[in-house]
TORBA-268540 format. One record per atom (N, C-alpha, C): x, y, z. Coordinates in steps of 0.05 Angstrom, whole numbers, plus 5000, padded with zeros to 4 digits. Example, Ala and Ser with C-alpha at 12.3 -4.5 7.8 and 13.67 -1.06 7.14 Angstrom:
2
526448865156524649105156526449345156525749555142527349795143525850015157
END
This chain:
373
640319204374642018964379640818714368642618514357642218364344641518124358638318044364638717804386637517474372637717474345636917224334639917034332639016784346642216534352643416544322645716574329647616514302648116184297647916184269647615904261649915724266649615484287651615304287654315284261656615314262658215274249658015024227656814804253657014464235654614484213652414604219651214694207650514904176652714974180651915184147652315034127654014794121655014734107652214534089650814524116647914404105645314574093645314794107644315014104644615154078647215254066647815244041647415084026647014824027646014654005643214653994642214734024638714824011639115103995640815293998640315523988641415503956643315353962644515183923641715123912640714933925637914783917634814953908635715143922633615403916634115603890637015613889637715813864638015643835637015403845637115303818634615033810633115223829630615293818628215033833629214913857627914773869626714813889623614783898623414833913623014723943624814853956624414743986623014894001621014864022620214904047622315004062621615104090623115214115622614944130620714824134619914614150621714284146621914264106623914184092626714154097627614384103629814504118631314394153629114434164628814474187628814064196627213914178627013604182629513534161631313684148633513574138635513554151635513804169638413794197637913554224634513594230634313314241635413114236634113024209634712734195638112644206639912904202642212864195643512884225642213054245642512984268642512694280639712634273638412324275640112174272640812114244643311894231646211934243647112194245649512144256651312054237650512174208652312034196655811954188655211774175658111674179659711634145658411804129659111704107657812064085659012114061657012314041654412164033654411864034652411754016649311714043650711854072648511784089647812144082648912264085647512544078645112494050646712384034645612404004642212284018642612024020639612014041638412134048639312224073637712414097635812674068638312784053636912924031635212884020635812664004632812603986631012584000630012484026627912354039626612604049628612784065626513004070626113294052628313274031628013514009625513433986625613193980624813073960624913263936627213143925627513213894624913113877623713223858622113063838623912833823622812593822623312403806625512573782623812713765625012763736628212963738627713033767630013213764631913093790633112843788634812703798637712723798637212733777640012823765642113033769640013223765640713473779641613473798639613403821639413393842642213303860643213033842645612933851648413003842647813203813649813333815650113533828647913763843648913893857650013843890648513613891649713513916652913353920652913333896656313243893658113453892657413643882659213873878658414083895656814003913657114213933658914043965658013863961660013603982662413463979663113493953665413403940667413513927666513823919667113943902669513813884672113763881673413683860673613413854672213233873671513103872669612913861668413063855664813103848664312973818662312753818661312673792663312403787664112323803665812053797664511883773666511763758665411603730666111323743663911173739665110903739664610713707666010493714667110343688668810543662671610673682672410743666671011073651669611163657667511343645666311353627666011043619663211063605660010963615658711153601654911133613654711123589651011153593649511163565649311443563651311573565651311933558654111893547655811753544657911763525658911533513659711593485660311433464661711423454663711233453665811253445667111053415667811263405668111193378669910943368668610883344670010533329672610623339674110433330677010393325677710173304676410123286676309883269678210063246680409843237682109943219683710203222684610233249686510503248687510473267688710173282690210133302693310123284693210133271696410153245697010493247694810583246696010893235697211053260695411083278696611213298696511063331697011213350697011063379694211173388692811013403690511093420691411273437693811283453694511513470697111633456697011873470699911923468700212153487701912203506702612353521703112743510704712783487704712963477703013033452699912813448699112853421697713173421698413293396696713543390698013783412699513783425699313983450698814333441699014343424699414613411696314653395694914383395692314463382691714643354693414683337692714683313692614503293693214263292692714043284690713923281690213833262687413593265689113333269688113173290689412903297687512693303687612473297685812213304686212113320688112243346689312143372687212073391687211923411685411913435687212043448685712353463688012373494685712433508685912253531683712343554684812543574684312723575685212983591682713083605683313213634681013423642681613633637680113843632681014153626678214313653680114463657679014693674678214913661676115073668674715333655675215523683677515673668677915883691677216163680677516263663675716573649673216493648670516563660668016603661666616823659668317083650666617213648664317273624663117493627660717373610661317693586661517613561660817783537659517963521659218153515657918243500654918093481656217973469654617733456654017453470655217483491653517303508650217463523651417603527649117893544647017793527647417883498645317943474643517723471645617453478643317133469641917133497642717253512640217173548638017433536639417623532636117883528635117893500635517693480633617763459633817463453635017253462633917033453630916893460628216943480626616863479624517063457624917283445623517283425624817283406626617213396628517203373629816893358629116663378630016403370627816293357628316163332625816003321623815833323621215893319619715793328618115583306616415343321613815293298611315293307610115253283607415143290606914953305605014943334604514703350601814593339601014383339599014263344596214303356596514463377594814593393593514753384590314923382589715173373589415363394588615593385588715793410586416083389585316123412583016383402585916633384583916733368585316933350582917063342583517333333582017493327581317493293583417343286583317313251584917093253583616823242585516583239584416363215585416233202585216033182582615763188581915793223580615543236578315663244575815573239573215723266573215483283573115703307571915623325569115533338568115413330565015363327564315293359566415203375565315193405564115553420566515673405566016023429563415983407563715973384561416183368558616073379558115813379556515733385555415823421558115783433557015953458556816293463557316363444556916653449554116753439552816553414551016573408548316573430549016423447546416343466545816673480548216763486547717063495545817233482545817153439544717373434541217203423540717043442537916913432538616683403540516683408541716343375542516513359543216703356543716903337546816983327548116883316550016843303551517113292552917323315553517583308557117643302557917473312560917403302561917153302563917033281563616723282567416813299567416573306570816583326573116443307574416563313578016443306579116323314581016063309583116003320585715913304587915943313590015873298591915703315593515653301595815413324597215523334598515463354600315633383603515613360605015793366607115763364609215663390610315463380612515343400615315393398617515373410620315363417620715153397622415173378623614943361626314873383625714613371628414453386631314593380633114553393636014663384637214373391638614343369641714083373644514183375645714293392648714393385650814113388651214193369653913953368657814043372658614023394660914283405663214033395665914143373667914003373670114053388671013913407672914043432675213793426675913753403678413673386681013873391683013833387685414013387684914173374684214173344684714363330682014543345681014553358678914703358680314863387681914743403683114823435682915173435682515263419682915693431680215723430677515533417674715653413673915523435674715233450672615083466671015183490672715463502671715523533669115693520670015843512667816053502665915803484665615693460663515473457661615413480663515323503662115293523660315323536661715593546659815823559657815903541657815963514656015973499653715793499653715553496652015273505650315313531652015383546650115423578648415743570649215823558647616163559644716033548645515893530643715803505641815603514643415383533640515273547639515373567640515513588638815683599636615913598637215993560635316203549633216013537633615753528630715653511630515373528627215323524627115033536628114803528628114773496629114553486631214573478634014563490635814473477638214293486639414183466640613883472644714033456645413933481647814023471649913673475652113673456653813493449657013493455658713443455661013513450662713283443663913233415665513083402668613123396670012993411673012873395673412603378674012463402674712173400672512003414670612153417668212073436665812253438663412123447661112343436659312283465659712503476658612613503656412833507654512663517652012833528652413103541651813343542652913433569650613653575648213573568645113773571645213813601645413583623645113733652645813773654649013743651651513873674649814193664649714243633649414533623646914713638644514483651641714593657642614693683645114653697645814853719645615073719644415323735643515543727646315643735648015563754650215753755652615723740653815873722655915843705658115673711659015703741662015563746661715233753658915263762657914963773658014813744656114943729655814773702658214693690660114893685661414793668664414603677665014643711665314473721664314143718662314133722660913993717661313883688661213913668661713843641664813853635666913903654669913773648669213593665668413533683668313223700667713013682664613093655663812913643665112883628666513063596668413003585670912953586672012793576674412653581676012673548675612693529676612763501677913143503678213213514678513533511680613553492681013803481684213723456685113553448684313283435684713123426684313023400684212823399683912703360681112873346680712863325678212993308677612683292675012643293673112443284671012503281670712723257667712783265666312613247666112453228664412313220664312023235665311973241664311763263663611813294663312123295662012223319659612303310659412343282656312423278654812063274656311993260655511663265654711493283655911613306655711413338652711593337652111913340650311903348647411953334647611853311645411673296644811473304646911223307646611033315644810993345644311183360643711103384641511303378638311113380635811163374635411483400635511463416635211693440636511943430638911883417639912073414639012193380638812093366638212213338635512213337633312203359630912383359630812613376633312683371633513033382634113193369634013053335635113213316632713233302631113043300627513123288627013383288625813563274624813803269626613993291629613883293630814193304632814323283633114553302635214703286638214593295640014453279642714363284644014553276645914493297648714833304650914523300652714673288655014383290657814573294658414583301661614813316663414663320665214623291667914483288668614653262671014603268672314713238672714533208671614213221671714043195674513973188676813953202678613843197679013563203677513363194677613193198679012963183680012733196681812643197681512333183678712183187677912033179676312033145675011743141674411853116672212083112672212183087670312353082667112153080667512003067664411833058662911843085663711733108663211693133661011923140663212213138661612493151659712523131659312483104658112553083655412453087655712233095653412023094652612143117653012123152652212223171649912433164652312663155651212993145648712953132648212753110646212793097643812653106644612443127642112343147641312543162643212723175642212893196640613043190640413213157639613413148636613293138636013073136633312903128631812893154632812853182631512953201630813203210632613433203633313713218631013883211630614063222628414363207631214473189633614563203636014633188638414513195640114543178643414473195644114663183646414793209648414993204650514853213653214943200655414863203657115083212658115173231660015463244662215313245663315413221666715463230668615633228670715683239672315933238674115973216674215733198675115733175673915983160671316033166669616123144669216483156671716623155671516853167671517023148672416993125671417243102669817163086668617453080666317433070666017243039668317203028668217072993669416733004668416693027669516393035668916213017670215983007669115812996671515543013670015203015670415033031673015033019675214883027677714793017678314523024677914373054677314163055676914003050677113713050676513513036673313553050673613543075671113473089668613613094668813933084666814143087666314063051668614043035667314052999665713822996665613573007664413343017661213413032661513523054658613523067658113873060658214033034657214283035653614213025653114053006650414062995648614043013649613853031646713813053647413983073648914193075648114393096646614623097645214703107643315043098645615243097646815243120650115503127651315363131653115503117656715463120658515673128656915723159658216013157661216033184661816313195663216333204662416373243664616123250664016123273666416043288667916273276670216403300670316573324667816623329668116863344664616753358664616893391662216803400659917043389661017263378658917473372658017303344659917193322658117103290656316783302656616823325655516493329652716643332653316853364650016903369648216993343650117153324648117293303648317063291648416903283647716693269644716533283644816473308643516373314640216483321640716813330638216893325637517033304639416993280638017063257636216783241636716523255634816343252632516373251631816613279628316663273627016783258628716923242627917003216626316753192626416553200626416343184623816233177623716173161619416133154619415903184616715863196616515693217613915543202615115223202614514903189613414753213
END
């Protein structure tokens, strides 16, 4: 017979929030726990933002992972609610593109622009989109179980003992020597550690792109949850951060989480002045220094060519590589037809095909194949 008290009803709802807070990867205490239902006893609160308190004070989130912290507390307290934008929704995680000289051509909104999404259009439509198919792929499987030895790596800075390496070690040798009376019977190795190269994905969630964006998606979250460094994007009519919502370890949270932040979903295509905005903003174009850039649009773009050209060829002066995946490029004798891929082909490494989430993953861990700089 079962004689441990069943948990207060008013209660679980708090209780589960520590257990959210545990599966994604924080750690709480029982004692933690135990002075968080107090607190909230204590207060009596009268508001989400007196919980949000009572939380921080006795969970204590680390400083660096704040963010987190308050998105999962919004979306576990708010759920559709959750992640409110103020000023309109813009932060310094989204950017929103010129409009200089193209208030003649088309409308900033339009109620029916693109709906059918094969179009490339210069429209602004702010829409939320929902991710309701989550299940997980074949080639999704493949980037979680072979992407930590299979994604590209470099040379770090650091040395590390080796049994045969380019560097001596004159500290071991010297101390191993004292063992044999000063006697100098093997000299030591060291070579530099290999590190995780950066990843930049850059996701176009434009109309014309509307049948690839969910799966993109989900792809993005597989992808930062398999490597440490990576920085993911997403561009229409606007150029949006969306690395935390993605660092959520659970699939539905995250990507929840990343339609709250984006607001461009199926809308206009600008990609040279989305690669432009995010040059322009110093934080953001030192995340492209010595990484590997993924850029996942089809290049139907709508604006001028010079614009993306110039971008492309800055990007590629920072990058270790740029790849360009688009679904344009599905047989094997592809060649660009675009104004805007025949424009930015020289400064790209690939121009390959990224219709499908299986040519993305083989694309991406066939990167490690790649000499490491």
């Amino acid at each position: 017979m079962n004689t441990e008290p069943e948990l207060p009803r008013a209660a679980r709802i708090f209780i589960s929030f520590v257990a959210l807070m545990r599966r994604n990867n924080f750690s709480v205490a029982p004692e933690q726990t135990t002075s968080f239902l107090a607190a909230i006893e204590l207060l009596g609160p009268r508001s989400i933002e007196d919980i949000r308190q009572a939380a921080l004070a006795t969970l204590a989130p680390p400083p660096e992972r704040r963010a987190t912290f308050d998105r999962l507390f919004d979306l576990h307290f708010r759920g559709n609610e959750a992640i409110e934008r103020v000023d309109d929704g813009e932060d310094d995680e989204t950017v929103r593109l010129r409009e200089e000289g193209r208030g003649d051509e088309e409308p900033l909104l339009s109620d029916d622009a693109n709906e059918s999404g094969l179009t490339a259009t210069r429209t602004e439509a702010l829409v939320e989109r929902r991710f309701a198919q989550l299940s997980t792929t074949d080639a999704l499987r493949r980037l979680t179980r072979e992407a930590p030895r299979r994604l590209p790596r470099r040379r770090g800075h650091r040395r590390m003992r080796a049994r045969h390496g380019p560097f001596a070690d004159l500290r071991r040798t010297l101390r191993d020597s004292v063992r044999s009376d000063g006697e100098i019977l093997r000299l030591g190795h060291t070579k530099r550690r290999q590190r995780p190269r950066k990843f930049l994905l850059l996701i176009d969630v434009s109309g014309s792109m509307k049948s690839r964006t969910e799966e993109n998606m989900k792809l993005a979250h597989v992808l930062v949850q398999a490597a440490p460094n990576v920085e993911v994007f997403t561009f229409g009519t606007r150029l949006t951060r969306v690395t935390r919502a993605l660092r959520l370890r659970r699939r539905e949270q995250a990507l929840n989480a990343v339609a709250h932040l984006v607001n461009d979903w199926d809308g206009g295509t600008r990609i040279g002045d989305a690669l432009q905005a995010f040059l322009a903003v110093p934080r953001f174009g030192g995340y492209a220094r010595g990484a590997a850039v993924i850029i996942v649009s089809d290049g139907l773009e709508r604006g001028e060519p010079d614009a993306l050209r110039d971008a492309v060829a800055k990007l590629s002066r920072r990058a270790w590589r740029v790849s360009w995946l688009t679904p344009l490029a599905a047989g094997p004798g592809f060649r660009p037809q675009t104004e805007a891929l025949v424009a930015i082909e020289r400064y790209v490494d690939d121009l390959v095909d990224g219709g499908s989430s299986a040519s993305i993953v083989a694309h991406v861990l066939a990167l490690g194949r790649r000499r490491a700089a």
